[in-house]
C-alpha positions in Angstrom: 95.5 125.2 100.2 95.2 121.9 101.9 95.2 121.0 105.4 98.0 119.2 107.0 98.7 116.9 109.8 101.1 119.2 112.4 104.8 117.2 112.9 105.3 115.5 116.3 107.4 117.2 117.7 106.4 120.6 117.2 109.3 122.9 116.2 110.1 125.4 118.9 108.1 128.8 119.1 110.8 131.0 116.9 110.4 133.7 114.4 111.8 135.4 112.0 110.2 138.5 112.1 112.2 140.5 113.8 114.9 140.1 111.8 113.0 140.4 108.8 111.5 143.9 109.9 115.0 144.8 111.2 116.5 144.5 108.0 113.7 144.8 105.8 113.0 148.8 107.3 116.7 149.7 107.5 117.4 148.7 104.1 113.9 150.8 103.3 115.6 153.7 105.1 118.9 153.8 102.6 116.6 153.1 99.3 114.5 156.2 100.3 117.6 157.9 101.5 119.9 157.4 97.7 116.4 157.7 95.8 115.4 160.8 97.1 119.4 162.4 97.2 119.6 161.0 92.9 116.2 162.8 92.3 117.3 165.9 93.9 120.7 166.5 92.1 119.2 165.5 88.9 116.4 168.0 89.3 118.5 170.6 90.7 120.3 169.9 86.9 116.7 169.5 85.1 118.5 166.3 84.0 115.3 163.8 85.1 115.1 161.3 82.7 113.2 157.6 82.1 116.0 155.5 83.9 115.3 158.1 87.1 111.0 158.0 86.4 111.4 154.2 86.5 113.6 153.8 89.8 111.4 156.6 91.6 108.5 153.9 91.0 110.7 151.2 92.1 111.1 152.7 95.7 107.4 153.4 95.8 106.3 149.7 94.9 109.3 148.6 97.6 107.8 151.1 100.2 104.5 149.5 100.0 105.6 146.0 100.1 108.0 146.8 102.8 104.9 148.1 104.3 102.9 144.7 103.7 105.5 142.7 105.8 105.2 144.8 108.5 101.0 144.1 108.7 102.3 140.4 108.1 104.6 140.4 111.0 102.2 142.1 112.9 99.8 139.2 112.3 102.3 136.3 112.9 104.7 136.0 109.9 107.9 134.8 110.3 106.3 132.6 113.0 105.8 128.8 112.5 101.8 127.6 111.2 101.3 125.4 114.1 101.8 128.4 116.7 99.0 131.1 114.7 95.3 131.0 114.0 94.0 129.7 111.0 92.6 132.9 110.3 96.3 134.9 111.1 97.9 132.4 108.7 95.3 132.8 106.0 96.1 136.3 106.2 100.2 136.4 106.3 99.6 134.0 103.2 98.0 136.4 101.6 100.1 139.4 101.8 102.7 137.5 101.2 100.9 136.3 97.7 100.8 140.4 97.0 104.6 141.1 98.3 105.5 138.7 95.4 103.4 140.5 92.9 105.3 144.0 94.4 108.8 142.0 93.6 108.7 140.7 90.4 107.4 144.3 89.5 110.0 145.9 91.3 112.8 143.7 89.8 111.8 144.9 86.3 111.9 148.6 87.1 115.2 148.2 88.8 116.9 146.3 85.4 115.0 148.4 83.1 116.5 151.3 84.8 119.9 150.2 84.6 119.6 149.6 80.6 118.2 153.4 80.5 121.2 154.6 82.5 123.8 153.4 80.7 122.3 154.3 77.5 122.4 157.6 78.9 126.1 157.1 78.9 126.7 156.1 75.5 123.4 155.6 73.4 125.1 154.0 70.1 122.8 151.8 67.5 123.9 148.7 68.3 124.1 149.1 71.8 120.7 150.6 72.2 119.2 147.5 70.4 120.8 145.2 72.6 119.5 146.9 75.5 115.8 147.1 74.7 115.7 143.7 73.9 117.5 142.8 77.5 114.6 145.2 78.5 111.5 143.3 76.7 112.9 140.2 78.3 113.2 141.4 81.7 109.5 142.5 81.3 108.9 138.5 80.3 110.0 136.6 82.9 109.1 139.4 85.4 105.0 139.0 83.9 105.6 134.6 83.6 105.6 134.5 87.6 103.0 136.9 88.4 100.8 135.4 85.9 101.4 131.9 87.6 100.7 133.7 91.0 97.6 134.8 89.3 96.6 131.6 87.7 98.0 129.1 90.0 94.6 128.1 91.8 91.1 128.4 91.1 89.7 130.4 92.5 92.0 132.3 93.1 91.3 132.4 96.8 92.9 129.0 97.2 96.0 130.4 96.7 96.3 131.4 100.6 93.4 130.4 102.0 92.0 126.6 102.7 88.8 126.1 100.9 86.8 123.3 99.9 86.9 122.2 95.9 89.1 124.2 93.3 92.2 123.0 92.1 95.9 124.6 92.0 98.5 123.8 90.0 101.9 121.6 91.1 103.8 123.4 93.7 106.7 122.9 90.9 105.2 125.2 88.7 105.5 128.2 90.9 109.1 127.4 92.2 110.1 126.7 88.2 108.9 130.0 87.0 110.6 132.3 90.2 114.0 130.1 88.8 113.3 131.2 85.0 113.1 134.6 86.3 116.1 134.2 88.8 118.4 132.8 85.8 117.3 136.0 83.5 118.0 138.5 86.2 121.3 136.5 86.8 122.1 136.8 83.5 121.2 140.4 82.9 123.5 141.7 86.1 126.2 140.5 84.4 125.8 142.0 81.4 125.4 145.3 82.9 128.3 145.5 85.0 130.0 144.6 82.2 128.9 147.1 80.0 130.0 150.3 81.4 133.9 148.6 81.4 133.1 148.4 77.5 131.8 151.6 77.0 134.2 153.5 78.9 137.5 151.8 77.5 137.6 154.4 74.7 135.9 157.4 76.9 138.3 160.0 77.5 138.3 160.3 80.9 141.1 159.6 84.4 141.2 156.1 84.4 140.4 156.6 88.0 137.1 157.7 87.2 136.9 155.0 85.0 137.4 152.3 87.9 135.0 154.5 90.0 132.0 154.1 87.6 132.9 150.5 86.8 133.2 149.7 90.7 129.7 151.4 91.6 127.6 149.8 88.7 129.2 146.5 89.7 128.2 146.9 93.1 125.1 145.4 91.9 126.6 141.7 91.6 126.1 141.5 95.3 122.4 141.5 95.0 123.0 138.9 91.9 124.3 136.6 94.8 121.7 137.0 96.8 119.1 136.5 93.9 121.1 132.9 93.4 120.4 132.1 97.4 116.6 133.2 97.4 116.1 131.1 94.6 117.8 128.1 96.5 115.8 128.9 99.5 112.8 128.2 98.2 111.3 124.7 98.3 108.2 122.8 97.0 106.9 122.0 101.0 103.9 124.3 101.5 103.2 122.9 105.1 104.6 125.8 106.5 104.8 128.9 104.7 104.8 131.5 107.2 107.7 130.5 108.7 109.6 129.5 105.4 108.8 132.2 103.6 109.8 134.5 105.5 113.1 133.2 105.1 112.8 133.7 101.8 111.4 137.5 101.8 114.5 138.4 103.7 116.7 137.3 100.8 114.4 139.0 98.2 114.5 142.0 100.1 117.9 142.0 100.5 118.4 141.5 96.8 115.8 144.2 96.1 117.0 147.2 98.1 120.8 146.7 97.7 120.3 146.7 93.7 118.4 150.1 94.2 120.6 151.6 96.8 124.0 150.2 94.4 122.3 152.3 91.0 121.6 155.2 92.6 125.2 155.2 93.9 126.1 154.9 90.4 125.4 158.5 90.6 127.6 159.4 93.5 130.0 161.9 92.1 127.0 163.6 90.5 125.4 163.8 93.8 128.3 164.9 95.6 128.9 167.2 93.5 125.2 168.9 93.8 125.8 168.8 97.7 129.0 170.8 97.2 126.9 173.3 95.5 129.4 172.8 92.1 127.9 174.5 88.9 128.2 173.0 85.7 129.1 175.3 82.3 127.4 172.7 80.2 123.5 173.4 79.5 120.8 173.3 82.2 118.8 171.0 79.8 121.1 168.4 78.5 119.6 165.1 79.4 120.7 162.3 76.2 117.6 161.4 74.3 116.9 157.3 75.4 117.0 155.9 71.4 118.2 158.9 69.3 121.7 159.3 70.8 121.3 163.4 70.9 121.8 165.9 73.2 119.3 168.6 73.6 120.3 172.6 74.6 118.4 175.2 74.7 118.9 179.3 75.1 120.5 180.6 78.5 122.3 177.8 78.3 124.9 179.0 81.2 128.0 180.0 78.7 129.8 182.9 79.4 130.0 184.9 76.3 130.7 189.2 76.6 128.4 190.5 74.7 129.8 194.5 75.1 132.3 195.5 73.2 133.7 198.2 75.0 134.7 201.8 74.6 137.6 200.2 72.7 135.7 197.6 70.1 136.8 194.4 69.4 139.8 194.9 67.8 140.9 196.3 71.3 140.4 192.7 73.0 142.6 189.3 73.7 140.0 186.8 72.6 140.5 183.7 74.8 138.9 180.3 73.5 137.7 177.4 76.1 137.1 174.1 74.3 134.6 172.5 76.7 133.6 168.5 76.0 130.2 167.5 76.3 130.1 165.6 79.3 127.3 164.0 81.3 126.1 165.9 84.3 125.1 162.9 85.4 128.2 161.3 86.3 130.9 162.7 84.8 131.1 160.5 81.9 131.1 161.9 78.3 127.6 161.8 76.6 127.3 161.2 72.9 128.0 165.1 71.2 126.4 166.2 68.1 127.5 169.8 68.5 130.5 170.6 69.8 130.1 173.2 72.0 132.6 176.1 72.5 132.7 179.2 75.0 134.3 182.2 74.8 135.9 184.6 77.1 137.0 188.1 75.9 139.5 189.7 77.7 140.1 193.4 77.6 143.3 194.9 77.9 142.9 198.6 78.8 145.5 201.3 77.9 147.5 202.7 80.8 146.2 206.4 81.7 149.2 208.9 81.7 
């Protein structure tokens, strides 16, 4: 990091941190909030899966960097260079260098666990092959930027801190791969709140439900905008980066925390529903295998079935027959059935005593 003359005049004494740790903690708040509600009402079901081990470490990785920006606040970020120490400004730099590391992470888990959920709602060949190659690319151009952060200077150290000899990379290098990354993400959001409109046109569901689902998992298209502005924010000046990029950490974490909170409402009528204390009849253990497109039951499954015959035997009893269709307990949408399940009520009709 070089040294640099200071501008004459001096921009006024402003920050931004306030407004970043206002919004950065309350957004916090509602990711810990939906996380925690999605995990409990899937393991009240035993219905945990990969697309809910993957967003759990999401809100952990965006607790942590959450908690980074505070530290860097607390040392002056948000704040323009010429009004800190150089020591306070070596040090904002260099939690912001790790906060970048945390997003770029974070951003993967949050895609990947899209893919996972809806192939959780419909886990066909084609479709599952589709997904985990949107998957593998997510984890590219999520690792391309952190291994420029990595590799950008040498040593490393140069990266935040002004040093004598080493060399770093063009500026443009940095800023190209965060826009390879951006476009991807772009890309992928689209594709997903797509998808569940193309796997549900067939589903035999309300159509209301349909327009629920689709509505939710497109809520996600609002952090997609905001991906567009961070990556417009940024800029190739480096002359003052506490104050600029602090502009910029309030759109990523903006972007961040609204795609978390908007999958995990995804799952709102499932969560609902687990707050109402409503019982399901399907199996207590029927989470859709990711990649084999099965559903798994075991015994005690929950059916009712009588299995006493009565003083009269069998041939005394009106046999009722519920079909019931295999349906996701996740959010009322119709998994992929292999067995068709049935359950059956008997009925006794008792003879009139005299």
């Amino acid at each position: 990091m070089a040294t640099v003359i200071p501008p004459n005049p001096l921009p006024p004494d402003e920050s931004m941190g306030g407004t970043l740790l206002t919004l950065t903690c309350t957004l916090t708040a509602f990711t810990i909030f939906t996380t925690a509600l999605r995990l409990w009402a899937r393991g009240r079901r035993r219905a945990l899966g990969w697309d809910d081990y993957a967003i759990s470490v999401c809100c952990v990785l965006a607790i942590i960097r959450t908690s980074l920006q505070i530290v860097s606040v607390k040392h002056g970020n948000g704040r323009h260079r010429w009004y800190l120490s150089q020591a306070n400004y070596e040090y904002v730099n260099f939690l912001t260098w790790m906060t970048q590391i945390f997003l770029f992470t974070n951003i993967c888990l949050l895609k990947c666990s899209i893919c996972l959920l809806i192939l959780r709602i419909k886990n066909e060949k084609i479709l599952r092959r589709c997904l985990f190659a949107m998957m593998a690319g997510l984890v590219l151009t999520n690792i391309e930027p952190i291994i420029v952060l990595l590799s950008q200077c040498n040593p490393i150290q140069k990266s935040w801190k002004s040093m004598p000899g080493g060399k770093c990379w063009p500026t443009q290098v940095r800023i190209y791969s965060i826009y390879v990354q951006v476009a991807y993400s772009v890309v992928t959001d689209l594709i997903c709140a797509l998808l569940p409109v193309v796997v549900l046109w067939n589903v035999k569901i309300t159509l209301r439900t349909k327009i629920g689902v689709c509505g939710l998992m497109s809520l996600g298209l609002i952090a997609t905008a905001v991906a567009i502005v961070r990556a417009s924010s940024l800029g190739i000046k480096t002359a003052d980066l506490s104050y600029d990029y602090a502009i910029a950490a309030i759109w990523a974490n903006t972007e961040l925390h609204l795609g978390i909170i908007a999958t995990n409402l995804a799952l709102s009528r499932m969560i609902w529903a687990s707050i109402r204390g409503e019982k399901t009849l399907t199996s207590t253990n029927n989470t859709a295998r990711y990649g084999t497109g099965t559903n798994t039951s075991r015994n005690k499954s929950g059916y009712m079935k009588s299995h006493d015959d009565g003083p009269y035997g069998r041939d005394d009893l009106e046999e009722t027959r519920i079909s019931l269709d295999n349906r996701s307990q996740d959010s009322n949408i119709p998994l992929e059935p292999v067995i068709k399940r049935t359950t059956s009520i008997h009925i006794s009709n008792y003879p009139s005593k005299a």
